[in-house]
N, C-alpha and C positions, 0 to 999 in steps of 0.2 A: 455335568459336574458330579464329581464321586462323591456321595451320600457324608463318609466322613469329615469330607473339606468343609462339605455345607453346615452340617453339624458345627465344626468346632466355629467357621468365619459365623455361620447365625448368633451360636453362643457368646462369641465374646462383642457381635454388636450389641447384644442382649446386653450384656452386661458395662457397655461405657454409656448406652443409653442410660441405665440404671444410675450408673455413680454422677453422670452430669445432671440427672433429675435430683440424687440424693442431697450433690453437693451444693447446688445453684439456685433452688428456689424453695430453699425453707421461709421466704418472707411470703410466697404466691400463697395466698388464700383461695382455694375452690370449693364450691356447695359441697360436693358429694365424696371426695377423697384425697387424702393430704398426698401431695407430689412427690414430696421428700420419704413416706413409705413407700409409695408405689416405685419409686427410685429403688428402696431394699427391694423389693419381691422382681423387679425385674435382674437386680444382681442375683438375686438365689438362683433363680429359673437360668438364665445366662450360667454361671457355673453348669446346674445341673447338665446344660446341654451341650455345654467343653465335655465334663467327663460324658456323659454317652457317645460323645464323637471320638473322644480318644478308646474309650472301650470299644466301638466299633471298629477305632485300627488296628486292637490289640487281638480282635476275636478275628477280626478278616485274615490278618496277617498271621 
């Protein structure tokens, strides 16, 4: 699989994982870290890794 397909399909699973954690279990209580943050930092990371896949098509191309 071309390196930038992987990039963008990884980032934006990155990133629904994120928003269904963001959106769906602000009631989940866990010891060690809230769900619904960890839901943002995986949307950030998810974008970051759309744009490095699309910069990799813009720089390959």
């Amino acid at each position: 699989m071309n390196p930038t397909i992987k990039a963008l399909v990884g980032g934006g699973v990155t990133f629904v994982v994120g928003l269904v954690l963001w959106q769906f279990t602000g009631d989940v209580e866990t010891p060690v870290v809230t769900l619904t943050k960890l839901g943002v930092v995986l949307m950030a990371l998810g974008v970051l890794e759309v744009l490095y896949g699309l910069y990799k098509g813009v720089v390959r191309g």
